[in-house]
C-alpha positions as CSV (number, residue, x, y, z in Angstrom):
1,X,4.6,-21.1,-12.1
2,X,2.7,-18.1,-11.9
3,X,3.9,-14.6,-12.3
4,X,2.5,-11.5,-11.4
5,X,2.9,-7.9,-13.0
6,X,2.5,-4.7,-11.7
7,X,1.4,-1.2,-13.6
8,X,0.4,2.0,-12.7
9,X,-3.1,1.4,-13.9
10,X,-3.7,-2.1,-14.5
11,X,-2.2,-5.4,-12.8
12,X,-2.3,-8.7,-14.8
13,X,-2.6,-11.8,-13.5
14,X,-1.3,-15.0,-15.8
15,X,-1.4,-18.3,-15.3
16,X,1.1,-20.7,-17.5
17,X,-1.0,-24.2,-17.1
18,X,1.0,-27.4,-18.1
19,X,0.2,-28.6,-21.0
20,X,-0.9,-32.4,-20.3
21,X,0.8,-34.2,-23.5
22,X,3.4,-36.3,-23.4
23,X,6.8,-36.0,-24.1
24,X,6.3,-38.7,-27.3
25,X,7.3,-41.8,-28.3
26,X,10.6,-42.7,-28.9
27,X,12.0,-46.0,-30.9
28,X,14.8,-48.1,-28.7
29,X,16.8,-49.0,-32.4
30,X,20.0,-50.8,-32.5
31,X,20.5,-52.4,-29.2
32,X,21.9,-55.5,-30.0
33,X,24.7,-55.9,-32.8
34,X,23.9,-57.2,-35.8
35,X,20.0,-56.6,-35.6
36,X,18.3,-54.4,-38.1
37,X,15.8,-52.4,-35.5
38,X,14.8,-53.7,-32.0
39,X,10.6,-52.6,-32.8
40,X,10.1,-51.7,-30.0
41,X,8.1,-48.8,-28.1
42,X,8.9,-47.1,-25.0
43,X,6.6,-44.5,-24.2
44,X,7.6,-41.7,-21.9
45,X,4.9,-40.3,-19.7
46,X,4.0,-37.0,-19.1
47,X,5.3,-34.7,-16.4
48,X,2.9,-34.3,-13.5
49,X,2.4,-31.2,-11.8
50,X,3.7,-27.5,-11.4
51,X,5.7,-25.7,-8.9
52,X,4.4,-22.2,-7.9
53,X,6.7,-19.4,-6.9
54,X,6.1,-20.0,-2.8
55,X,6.7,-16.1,-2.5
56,X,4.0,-13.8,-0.7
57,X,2.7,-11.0,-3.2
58,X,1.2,-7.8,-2.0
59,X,-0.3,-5.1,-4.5
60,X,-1.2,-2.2,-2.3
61,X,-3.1,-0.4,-4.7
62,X,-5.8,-0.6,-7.7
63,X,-6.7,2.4,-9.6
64,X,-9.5,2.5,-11.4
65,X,-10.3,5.6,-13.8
66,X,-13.9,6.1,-15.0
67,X,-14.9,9.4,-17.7
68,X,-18.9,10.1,-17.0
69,X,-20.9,11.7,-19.7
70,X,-20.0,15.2,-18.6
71,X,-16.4,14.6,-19.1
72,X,-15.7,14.4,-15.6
73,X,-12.6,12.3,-15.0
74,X,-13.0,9.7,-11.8
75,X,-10.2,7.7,-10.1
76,X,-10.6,5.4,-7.1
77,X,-7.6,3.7,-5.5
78,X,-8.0,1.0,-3.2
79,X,-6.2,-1.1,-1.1
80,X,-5.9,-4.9,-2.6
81,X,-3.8,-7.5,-0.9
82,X,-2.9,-11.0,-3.1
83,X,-0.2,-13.3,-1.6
84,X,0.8,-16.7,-2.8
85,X,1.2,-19.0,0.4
86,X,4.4,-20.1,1.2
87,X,3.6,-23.6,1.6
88,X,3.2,-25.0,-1.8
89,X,0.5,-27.0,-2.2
90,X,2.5,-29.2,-4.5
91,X,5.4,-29.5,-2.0
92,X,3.2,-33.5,-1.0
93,X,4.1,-34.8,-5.0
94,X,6.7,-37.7,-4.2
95,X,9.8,-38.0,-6.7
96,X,8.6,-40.3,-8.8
97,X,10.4,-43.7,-9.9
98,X,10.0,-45.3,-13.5
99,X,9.9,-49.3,-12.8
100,X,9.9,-51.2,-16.0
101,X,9.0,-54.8,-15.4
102,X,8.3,-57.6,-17.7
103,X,4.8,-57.8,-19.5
104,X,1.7,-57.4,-17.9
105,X,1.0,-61.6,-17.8
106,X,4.4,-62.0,-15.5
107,X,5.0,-61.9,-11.8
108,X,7.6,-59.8,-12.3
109,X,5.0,-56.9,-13.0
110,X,1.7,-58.6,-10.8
111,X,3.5,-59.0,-7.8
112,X,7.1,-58.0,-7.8
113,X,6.5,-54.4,-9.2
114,X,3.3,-53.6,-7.2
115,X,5.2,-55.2,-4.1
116,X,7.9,-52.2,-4.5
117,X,5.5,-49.7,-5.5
118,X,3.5,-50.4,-2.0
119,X,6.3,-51.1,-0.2
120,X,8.1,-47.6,-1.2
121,X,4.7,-45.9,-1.4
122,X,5.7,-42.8,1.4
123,X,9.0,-42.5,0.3
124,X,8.4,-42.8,-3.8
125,X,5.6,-42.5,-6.5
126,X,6.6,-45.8,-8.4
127,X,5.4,-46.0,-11.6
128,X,5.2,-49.6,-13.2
129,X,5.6,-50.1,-16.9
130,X,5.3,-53.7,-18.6
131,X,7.9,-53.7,-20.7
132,X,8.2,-56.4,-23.2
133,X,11.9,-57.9,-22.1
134,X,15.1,-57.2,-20.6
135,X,16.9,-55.5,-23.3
136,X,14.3,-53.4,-23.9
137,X,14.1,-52.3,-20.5
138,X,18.0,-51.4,-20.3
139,X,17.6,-49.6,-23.9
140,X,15.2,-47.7,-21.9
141,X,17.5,-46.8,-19.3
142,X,20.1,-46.0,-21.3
143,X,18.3,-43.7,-23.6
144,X,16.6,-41.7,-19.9
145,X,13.1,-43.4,-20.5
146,X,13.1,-45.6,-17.2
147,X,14.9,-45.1,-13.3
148,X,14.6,-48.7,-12.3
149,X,14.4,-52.2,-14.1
150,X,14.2,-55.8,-13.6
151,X,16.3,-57.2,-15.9
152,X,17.8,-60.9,-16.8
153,X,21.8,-60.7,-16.0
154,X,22.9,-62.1,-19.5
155,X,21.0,-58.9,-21.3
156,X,23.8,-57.2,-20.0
157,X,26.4,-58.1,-22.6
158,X,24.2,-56.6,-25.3
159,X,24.9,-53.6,-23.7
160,X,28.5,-53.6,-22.7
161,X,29.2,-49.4,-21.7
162,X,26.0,-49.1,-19.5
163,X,26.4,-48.7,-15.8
164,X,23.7,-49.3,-13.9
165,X,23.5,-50.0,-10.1
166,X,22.4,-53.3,-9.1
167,X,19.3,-52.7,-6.0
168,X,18.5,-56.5,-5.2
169,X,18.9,-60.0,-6.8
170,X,15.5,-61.4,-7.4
171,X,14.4,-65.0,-7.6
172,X,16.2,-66.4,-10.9
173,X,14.3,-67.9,-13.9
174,X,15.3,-71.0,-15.8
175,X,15.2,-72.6,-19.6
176,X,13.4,-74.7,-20.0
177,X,13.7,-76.9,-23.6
178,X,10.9,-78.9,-24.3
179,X,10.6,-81.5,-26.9
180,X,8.4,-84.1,-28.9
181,X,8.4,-87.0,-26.8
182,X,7.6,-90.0,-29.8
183,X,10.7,-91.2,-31.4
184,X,12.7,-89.0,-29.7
185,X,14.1,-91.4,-27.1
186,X,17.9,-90.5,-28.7
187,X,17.7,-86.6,-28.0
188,X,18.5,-85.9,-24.4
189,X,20.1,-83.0,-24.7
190,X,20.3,-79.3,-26.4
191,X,23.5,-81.1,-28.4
192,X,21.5,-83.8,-29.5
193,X,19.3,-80.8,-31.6
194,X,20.2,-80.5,-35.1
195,X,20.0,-79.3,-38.4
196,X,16.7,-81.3,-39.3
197,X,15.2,-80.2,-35.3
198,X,12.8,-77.4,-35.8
199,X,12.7,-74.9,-32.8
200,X,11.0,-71.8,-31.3
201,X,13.2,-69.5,-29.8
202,X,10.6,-66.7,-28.6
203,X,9.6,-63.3,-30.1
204,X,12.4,-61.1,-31.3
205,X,14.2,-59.1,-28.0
206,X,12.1,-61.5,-26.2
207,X,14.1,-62.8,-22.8
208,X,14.0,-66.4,-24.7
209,X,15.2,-64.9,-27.7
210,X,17.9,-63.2,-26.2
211,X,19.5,-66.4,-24.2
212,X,18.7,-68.8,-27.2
213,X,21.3,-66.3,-29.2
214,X,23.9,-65.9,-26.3
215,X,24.0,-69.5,-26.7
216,X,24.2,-69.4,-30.3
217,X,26.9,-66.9,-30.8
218,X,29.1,-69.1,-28.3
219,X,28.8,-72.4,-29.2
220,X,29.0,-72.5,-33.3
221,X,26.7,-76.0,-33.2
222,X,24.0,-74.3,-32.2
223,X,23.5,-71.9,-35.5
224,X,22.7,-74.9,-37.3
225,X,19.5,-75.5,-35.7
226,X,16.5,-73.7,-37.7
227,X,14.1,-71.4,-35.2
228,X,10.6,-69.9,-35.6
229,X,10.4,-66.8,-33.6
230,X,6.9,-67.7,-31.3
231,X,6.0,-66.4,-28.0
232,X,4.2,-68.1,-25.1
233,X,1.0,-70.3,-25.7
234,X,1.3,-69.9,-29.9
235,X,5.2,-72.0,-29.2
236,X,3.5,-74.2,-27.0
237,X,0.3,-74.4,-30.0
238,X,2.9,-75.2,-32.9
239,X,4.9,-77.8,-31.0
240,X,1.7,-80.1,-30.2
241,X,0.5,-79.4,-33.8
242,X,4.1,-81.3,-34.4
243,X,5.0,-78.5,-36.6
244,X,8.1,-78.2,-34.6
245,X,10.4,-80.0,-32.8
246,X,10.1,-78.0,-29.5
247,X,10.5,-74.7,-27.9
248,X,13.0,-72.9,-25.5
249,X,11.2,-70.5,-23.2
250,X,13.5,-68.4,-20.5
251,X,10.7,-68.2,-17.5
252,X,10.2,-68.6,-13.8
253,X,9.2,-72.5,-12.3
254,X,5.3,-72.8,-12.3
255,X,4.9,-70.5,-15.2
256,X,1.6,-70.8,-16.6
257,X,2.5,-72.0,-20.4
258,X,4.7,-74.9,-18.7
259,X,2.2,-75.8,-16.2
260,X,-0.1,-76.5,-19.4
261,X,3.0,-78.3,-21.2
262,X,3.3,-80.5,-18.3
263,X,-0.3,-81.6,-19.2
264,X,0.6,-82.9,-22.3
265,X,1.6,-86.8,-22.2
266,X,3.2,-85.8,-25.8
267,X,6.2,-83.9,-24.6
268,X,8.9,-83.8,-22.7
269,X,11.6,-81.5,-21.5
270,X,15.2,-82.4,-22.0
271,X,18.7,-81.4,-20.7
272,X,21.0,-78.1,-21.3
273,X,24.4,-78.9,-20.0
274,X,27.1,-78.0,-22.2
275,X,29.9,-76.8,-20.1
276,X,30.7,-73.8,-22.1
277,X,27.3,-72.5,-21.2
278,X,28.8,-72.2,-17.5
279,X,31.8,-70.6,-18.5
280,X,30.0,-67.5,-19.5
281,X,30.2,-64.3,-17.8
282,X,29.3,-60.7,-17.9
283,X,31.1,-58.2,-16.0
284,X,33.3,-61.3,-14.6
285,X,30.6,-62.6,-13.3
286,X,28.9,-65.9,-14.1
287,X,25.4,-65.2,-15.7
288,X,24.5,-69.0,-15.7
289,X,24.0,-71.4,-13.1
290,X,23.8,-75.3,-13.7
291,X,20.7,-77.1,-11.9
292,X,18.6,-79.8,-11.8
293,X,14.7,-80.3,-12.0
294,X,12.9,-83.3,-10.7
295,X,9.5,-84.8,-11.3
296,X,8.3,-83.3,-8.2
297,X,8.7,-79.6,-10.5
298,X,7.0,-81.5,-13.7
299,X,5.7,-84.9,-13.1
300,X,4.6,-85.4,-16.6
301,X,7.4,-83.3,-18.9
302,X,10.1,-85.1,-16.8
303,X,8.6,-88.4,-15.9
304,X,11.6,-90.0,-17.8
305,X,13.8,-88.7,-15.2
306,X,15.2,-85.7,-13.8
307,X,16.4,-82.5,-16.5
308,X,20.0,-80.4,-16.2
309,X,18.7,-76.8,-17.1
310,X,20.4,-73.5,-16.9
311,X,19.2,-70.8,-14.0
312,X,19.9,-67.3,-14.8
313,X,20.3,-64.0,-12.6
314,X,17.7,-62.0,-12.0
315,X,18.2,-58.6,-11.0
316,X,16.8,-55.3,-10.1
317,X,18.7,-52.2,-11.2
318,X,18.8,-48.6,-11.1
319,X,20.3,-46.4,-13.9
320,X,23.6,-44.3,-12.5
321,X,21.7,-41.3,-13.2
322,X,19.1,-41.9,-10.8
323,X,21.9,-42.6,-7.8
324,X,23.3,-39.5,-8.5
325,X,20.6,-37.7,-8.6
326,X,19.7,-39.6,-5.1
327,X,22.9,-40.4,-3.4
328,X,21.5,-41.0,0.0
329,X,18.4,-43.5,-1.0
330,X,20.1,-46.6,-0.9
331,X,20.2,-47.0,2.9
332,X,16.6,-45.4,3.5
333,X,14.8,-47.8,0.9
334,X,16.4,-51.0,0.8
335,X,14.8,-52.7,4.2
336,X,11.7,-52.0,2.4
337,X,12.7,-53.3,-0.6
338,X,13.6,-56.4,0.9
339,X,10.3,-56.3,2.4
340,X,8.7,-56.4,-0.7
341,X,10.5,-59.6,-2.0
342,X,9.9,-61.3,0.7
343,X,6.5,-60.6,0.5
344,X,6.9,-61.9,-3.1
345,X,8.6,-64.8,-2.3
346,X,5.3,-65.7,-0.8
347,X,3.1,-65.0,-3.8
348,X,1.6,-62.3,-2.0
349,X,0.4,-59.2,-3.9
350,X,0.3,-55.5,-3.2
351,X,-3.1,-54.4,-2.2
């Protein structure tokens, strides 16, 4: 903003510039119960911009007073006009909208995000932050670091007092268990896993981690079975080494780490299909959804036969803040929201 002051003899002019540092880092601790620290990092970004005044500012005179070597006192006045226009140059800066996604390696944040960002791209300046899973991302909302999220429905029971509008249902992802095919002919099944089955579960507050323990805290059998806490290609590494039994990994079909286990004759995925798993809910509403994947999916990982597996809710969500603070949005943004899914759907990304 900039200010202007007026004397009798001498007008200053200031200018307060933003300072261009960020706001600072803040830990997301203590989000799920029981856990120690969550580790990680949301950063929040600066704020852009400044907002002048918008007022027109006339100074109708400058003195200026002069003493010559004689003593002889001088004053000229003149006539000086400054004004401020009353468009504000900063009036074209778009309310911005903090997007977290997954990480930078999903679709959730190659196509998906930059499909809203373009889509929205007159009405809102959408920022996209990778984020590393779904709780993180509603820690983040909760604690005013993000507007918008896409989120896993089941992270929601970690977080059982936070309302958040939901925007759109995305396409869903699944978990998929996959397992040492030699001697293994008698495990069929997650029940079939026990206490001598060694399993990766995913990176701590990962998506994978979080259903593997949603599981785990509701069907006691499950505790028994010991976990190493890998992510990605290093899970898929260890279990071809055979220094596990297999790995769970919450992802969309054709992701790229099962595409590359479905190249290996070696393994095989198996079935979920405990009926407790169905019964779960989170705001009465079932988080889990039993379905079936065929060869025609994964010819190799399920060329035994076809594999029960569980597909979860995907949404995107808004923080209650951020409707409040825009009650009238919904209606205005959602046909091109929609757009922008069904432009995902397609595999298409933003340009």
């Amino acid at each position: 903003m900039y200010k202007y002051i007026l004397t009798l003899c001498i007008i200053a002019c200031s200018t307060i510039a933003l300072a261009n540092d960020p706001l600072g880092l803040t830990i997301a601790k203590d989000i799920i119960p029981g856990a120690n620290t969550v580790g990680s990092i949301l950063d929040q970004d600066a704020i852009d911009g400044f907002i002048q005044d918008g007022k027109e500012v006339i100074f109708t005179e400058k003195t200026k007073t002069t003493i010559s070597e004689t003593g002889i006192v001088k004053k000229v006045t003149e006539k000086v006009d400054i004004i401020v226009p009353d468009a504000d140059p900063f009036d074209s800066v778009m309310p911005r909208v903090r997007l977290g996604t997954s990480d930078i390696n999903t679709r959730d944040y190659n196509i998906v995000g930059w499909q809203i960002k373009q889509q929205l791209s007159d009405m809102y300046d959408v920022n996209i932050l990778p984020v590393k899973s779904s709780v993180v991302n509603l820690a983040g909302i909760r604690d005013g670091h993000l507007d918008w999220a896409i989120i896993n429905a089941d992270a929601l029971l970690y977080f059982p007092n936070l309302q958040v509008e939901v925007l759109a249902r995305l396409d869903p992802v699944y978990a998929h268990l996959i397992i040492q095919r030699m001697n293994n002919d008698d495990i069929e099944d997650l029940d079939n896993i026990g206490p001598s089955d060694m399993m990766i579960i995913g990176d701590k507050n990962s998506d994978s981690f979080i259903t593997w323990n949603i599981l785990k805290a509701n069907i006691s059998q499950y505790c028994k079975i010991p976990t190493l806490k890998y992510n990605g290609y290093r899970a898929l590494g260890t279990t071809k080494m055979r220094l596990s039994q297999g790995f769970f990994r919450v992802c969309e079909k054709q992701d790229p780490v099962i595409l590359k286990a479905n190249n290996e004759v070696s393994l095989k995925m198996i079935n979920i299909n405990n009926p407790k798993i169905y019964n779960l809910s989170v705001r009465g509403y079932p988080i889990y959804s039993n379905v079936t994947m065929s060869d025609d999916m994964y010819d190799t990982l399920l060329s035994g036969g076809d594999a029960d597996t569980i597909e979860i809710t995907k949404m995107l969500v808004a923080s209650k803040e951020w409707f409040r603070r825009n009650p009238n949005a919904y209606d205005t943004m959602m046909p091109y929201i929609e757009q922008a899914l069904t432009n995902a759907q397609m595999g298409v990304r933003a340009n």
